[in-house]
C-alpha positions in Angstrom: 61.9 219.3 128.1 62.6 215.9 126.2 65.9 215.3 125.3 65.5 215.1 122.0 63.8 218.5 122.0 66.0 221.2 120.0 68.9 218.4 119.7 71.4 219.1 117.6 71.7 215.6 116.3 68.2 214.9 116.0 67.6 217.8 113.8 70.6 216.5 111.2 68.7 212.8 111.4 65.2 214.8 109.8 67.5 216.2 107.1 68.9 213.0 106.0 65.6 211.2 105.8 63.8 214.2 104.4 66.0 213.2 101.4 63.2 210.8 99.0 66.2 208.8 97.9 63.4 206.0 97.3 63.0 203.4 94.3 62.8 203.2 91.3 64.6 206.2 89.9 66.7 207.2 92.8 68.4 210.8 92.9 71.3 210.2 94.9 72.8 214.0 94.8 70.7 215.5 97.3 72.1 212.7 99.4 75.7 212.9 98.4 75.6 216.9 98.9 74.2 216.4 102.1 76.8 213.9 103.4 79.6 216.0 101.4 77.8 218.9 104.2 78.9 216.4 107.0 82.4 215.4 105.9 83.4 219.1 106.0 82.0 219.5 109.4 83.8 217.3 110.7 87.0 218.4 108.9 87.2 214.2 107.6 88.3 214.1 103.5 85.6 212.5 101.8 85.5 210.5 98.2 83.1 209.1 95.8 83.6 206.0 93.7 81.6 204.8 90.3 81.7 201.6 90.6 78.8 200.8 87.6 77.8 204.3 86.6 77.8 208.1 87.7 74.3 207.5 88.7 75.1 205.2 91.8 78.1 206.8 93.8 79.7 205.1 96.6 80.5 208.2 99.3 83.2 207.6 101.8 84.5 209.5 104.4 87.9 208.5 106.0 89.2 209.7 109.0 93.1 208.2 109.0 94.5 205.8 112.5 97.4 206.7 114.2 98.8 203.3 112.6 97.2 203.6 108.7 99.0 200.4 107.7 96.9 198.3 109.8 93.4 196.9 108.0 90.8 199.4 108.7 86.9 199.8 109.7 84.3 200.2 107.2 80.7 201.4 108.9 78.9 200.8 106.2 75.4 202.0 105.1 73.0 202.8 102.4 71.5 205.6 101.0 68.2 204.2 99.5 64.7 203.3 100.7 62.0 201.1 99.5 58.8 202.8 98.0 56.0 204.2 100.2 52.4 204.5 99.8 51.7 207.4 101.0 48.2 206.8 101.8 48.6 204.4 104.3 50.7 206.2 106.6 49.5 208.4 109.1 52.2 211.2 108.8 54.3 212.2 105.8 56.5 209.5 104.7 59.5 212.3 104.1 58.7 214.3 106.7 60.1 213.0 109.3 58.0 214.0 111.9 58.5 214.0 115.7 55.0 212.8 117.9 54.0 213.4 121.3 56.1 210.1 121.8 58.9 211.0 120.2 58.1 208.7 117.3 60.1 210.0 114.6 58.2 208.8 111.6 60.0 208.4 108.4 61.5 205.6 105.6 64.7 204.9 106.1 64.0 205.6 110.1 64.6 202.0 110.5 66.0 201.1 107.3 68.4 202.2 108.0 69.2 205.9 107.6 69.3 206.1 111.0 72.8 203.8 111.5 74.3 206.2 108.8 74.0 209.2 111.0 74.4 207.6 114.0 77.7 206.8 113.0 78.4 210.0 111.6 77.3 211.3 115.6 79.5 209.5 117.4 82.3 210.2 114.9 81.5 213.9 115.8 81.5 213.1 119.6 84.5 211.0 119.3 86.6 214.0 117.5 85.0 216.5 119.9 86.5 214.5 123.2 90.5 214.3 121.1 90.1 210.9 120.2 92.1 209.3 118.1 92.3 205.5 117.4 95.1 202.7 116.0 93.0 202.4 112.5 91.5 204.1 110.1 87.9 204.2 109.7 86.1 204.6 107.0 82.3 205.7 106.8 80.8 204.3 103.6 77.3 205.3 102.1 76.3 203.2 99.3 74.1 202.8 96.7 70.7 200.2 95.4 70.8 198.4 98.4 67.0 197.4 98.6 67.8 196.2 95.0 70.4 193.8 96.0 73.2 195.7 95.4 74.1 195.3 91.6 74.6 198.8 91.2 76.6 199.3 94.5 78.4 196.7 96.8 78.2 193.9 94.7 81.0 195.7 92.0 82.8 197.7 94.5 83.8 194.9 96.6 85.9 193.5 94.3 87.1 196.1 92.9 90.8 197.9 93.1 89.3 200.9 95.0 87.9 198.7 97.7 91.1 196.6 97.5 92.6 199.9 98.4 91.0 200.7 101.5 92.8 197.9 102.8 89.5 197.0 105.4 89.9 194.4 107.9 86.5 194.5 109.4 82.9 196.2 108.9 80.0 197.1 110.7 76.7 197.4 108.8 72.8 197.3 109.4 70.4 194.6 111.3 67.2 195.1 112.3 65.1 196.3 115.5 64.3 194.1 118.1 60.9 194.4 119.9 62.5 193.3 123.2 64.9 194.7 125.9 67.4 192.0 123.6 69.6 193.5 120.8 70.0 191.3 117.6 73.5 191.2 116.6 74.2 189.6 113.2 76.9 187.1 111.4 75.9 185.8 108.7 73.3 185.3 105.9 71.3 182.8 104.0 71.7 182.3 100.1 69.0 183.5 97.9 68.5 182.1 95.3 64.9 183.2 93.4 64.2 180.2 90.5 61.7 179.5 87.8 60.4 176.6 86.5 59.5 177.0 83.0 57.5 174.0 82.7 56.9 172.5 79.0 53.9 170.2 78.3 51.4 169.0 75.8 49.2 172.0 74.4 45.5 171.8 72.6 42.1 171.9 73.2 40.6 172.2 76.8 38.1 169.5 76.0 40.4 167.0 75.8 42.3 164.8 78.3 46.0 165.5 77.3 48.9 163.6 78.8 51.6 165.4 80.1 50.4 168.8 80.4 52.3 171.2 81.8 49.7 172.0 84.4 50.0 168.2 85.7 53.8 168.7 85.7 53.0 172.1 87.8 51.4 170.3 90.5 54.2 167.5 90.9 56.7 170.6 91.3 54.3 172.5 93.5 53.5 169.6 95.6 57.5 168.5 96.1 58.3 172.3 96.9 55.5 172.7 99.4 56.8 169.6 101.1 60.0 171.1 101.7 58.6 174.4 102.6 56.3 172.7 105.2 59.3 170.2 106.7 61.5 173.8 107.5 57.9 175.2 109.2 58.1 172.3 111.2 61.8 172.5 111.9 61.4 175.9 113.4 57.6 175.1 115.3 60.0 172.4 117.0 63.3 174.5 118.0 62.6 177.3 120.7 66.2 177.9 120.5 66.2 178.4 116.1 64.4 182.1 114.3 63.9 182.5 111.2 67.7 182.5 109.8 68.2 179.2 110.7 66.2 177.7 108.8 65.7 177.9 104.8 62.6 179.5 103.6 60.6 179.0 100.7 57.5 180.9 98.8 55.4 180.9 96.0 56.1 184.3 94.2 54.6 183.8 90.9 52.7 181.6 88.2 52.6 182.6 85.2 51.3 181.2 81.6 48.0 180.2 79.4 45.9 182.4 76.9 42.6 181.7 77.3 40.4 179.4 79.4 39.5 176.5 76.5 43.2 176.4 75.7 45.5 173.8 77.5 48.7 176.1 76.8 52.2 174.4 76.0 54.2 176.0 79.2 53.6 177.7 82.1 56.4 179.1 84.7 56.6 179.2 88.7 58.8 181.4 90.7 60.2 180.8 94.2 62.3 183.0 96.3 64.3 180.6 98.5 66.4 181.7 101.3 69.5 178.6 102.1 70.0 178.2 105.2 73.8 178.1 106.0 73.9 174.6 106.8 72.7 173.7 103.1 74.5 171.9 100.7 74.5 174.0 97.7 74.9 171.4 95.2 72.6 168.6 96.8 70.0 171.0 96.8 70.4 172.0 93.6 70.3 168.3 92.3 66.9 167.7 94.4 65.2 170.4 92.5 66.5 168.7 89.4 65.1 165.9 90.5 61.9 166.9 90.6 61.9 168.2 87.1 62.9 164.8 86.2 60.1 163.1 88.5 57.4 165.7 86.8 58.0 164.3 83.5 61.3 166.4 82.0 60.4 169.2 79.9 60.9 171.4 82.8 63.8 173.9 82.7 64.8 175.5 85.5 66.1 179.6 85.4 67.9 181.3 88.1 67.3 185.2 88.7 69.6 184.8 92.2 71.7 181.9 92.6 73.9 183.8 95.3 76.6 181.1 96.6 77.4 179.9 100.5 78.9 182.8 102.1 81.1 181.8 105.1 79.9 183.2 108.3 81.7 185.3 110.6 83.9 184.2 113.8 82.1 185.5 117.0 84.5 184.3 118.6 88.1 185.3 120.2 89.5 183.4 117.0 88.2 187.3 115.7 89.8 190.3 117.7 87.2 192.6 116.1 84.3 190.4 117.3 86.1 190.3 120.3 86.3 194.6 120.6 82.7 194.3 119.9 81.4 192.4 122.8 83.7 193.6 124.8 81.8 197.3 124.1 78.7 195.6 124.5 79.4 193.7 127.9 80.7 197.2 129.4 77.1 198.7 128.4 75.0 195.6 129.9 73.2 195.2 126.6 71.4 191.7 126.0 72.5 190.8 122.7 71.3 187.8 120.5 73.7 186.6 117.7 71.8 185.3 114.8 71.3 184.6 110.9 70.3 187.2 108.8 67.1 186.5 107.9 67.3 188.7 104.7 69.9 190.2 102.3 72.7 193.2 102.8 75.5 194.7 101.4 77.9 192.4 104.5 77.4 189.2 102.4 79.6 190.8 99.3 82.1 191.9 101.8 82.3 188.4 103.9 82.2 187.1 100.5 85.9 189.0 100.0 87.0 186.6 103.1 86.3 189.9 105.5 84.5 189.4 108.6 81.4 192.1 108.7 78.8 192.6 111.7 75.2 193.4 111.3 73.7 195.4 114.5 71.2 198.4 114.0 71.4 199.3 118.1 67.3 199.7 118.4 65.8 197.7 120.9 62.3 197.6 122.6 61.1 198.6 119.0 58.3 197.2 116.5 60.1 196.3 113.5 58.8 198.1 110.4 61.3 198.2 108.0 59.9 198.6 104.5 56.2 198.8 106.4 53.7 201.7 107.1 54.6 204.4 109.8 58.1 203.5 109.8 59.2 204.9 112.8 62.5 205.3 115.4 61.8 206.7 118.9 64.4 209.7 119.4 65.1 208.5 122.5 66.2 205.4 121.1 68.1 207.1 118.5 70.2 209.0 121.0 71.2 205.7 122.7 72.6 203.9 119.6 74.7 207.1 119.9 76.4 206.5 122.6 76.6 202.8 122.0 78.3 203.3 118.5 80.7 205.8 120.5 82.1 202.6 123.0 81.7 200.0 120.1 83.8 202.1 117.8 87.0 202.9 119.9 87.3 199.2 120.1 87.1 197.7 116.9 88.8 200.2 115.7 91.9 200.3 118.7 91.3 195.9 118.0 
């Protein structure tokens, strides 16, 4: 027998992500119920917070340190999953269904249900064996996540509540790794997601017209594409550099005109840009200025994300937490990578409150498919993270 098969922890896992907690239109209360279910199990209090509306609850459950006063752990989480189509997967998307393999197939598998409960398992395994630790921790499911956070981290971060919790340090998600290597994360770029809403001479499509807006659309294309292709090039010629060190930009959207014999008076073009953390905000933001002015003016330029420079964390002994965590690695001979986020989570609003915060989903020798078809964890390498939470955990939170 597998040894996964009839395990205990496994089966709680397929609960969780038989929950649809996916966008748009998110129920969290099967959710909250269901981690209310695990709080009393393990005897911990547990709380919820409001910090937009009663439709997007923060849950935490707190199990108090020997020495309260000190700043605690947050193992952070969330509870929502991007959308599915259905049709393209080859098992139920909310069924969370166990192969041959032991492929458990389900969203939120990766992303990242599965670090949630994990926690929650070695928390269980922890309190089972009499342990107790210096700090308190504090096991936080959050909301609208794969949104950005508006609705969640974003306003509890700075709120009293959180103030309150008095946290020195958090652990929250990262992403699988394909190779024997585990990617262990620090930091994050800035998005920042723009429009140019590009004004220009309007009439009819017969005529020449000067200073149309499309002719203004091609300077800006042309200048951003530049950039775009200079960063390709930066990373073709680094073996060392991924795909957080460098900033990324793409063409997300044009937009404008009414008919085909009309020359129309603006059309827009959207970017999602991801800084790098070596970019100077501000001289970046005057270059794209620049090419507004270099197009011909007329161009204004609207920000849906303008998220600032976020200071990464210390990995090293300058940061005893970082130091607990490598310690716990070392003693387990993972391989670990530290890197740059190449996406967004909730740890940029809580390094953004001056907190160092640790990205690592402990899944290695696994295809990443977050937010993909046939999302899938192996149960094996379920069990593992486990029992690497349960070392990493006594020592951040004994740091």
């Amino acid at each position: 027998m597998a040894a996964w098969e009839n395990n205990e922890e496994i089966r709680l896992f397929q609960e969780y992500l038989r929950i649809p907690s996916v966008h748009p239109n998110i129920d969290y209360e099967p959710c909250v119920a269901f981690i209310k279910k695990q709080a009393e199990a393990l005897e911990l209090p547990v709380k919820l917070y409001y910090p937009v509306n009663p439709k997007n609850p923060i849950v935490v459950i707190t199990w108090t340190g020997l020495q309260p006063e000190l700043p605690s752990i947050v193992l952070n989480s969330h509870m929502d999953v991007v959308p599915v189509f259905a049709e393209n997967w080859t098992h139920p998307p909310f069924g969370a269904e166990i192969d041959d393999e032991g492929r458990i197939f389900a969203r939120g598998s990766q992303d990242m249900k599965c670090v949630g409960m994990q926690y929650l398992a070695a928390i269980r395994a922890l309190k089972n064996e009499g342990k107790q630790f210096k700090r308190t921790i504090h096991i936080m499911f959050s909301p609208d996540e794969e949104k950005g956070g508006a609705l969640g981290m974003e306003k509890f971060v700075p709120s009293k509540d959180f103030a309150d919790l008095n946290v020195g340090f958090a652990l929250d998600e990262g992403i699988a790794s394909p190779n024997e290597t585990f990617d262990v994360f620090y930091a994050e770029r800035s998005t920042w997601r723009i429009y140019f809403h590009i004004s220009g001479s309007a009439g009819h499509g017969s005529i020449l017209h000067k200073a149309t807006a499309g002719e203004k659309l091609r300077h800006i294309m042309n200048k951003m594409m530049d950039l775009r292709d200079a960063e390709i090039k930066k990373l073709e010629n680094n073996d060392m550099w991924t795909l957080g060190d460098v900033t990324t930009i793409n063409l997300t959207q044009v937009r404008g005109g009414v008919q085909s014999n009309v020359v129309p008076p603006m059309v827009i073009v959207g970017f999602d840009i991801r800084l790098a953390i070596d970019v100077d905000h501000v001289g970046f933001e005057n270059q794209l200025n620049r090419f507004c002015e270099e197009a011909g003016g007329g161009i204004e330029i609207v920000y849906e994300h303008k998220k600032p420079y976020v200071p990464p964390t210390p990995i090293d002994d300058s940061n005893p937490f970082w130091a607990g965590f490598k310690r716990s690695v070392d003693s387990l001979g993972l391989k670990v990578r530290t890197l740059v986020f190449p996406a967004g989570t909730d740890s940029r609003y809580i390094r953004m409150a001056g907190i160092p915060a640790i990205g690592f989903s402990p899944m290695n020798d696994t295809p990443i498919l977050l937010h993909d078809h046939d999302e899938f964890i192996k149960a094996e390498t379920y069990l593992k993270g486990i029992e690497i939470y349960k070392t990493i955990i006594p020592n951040v939170a004994n740091a």
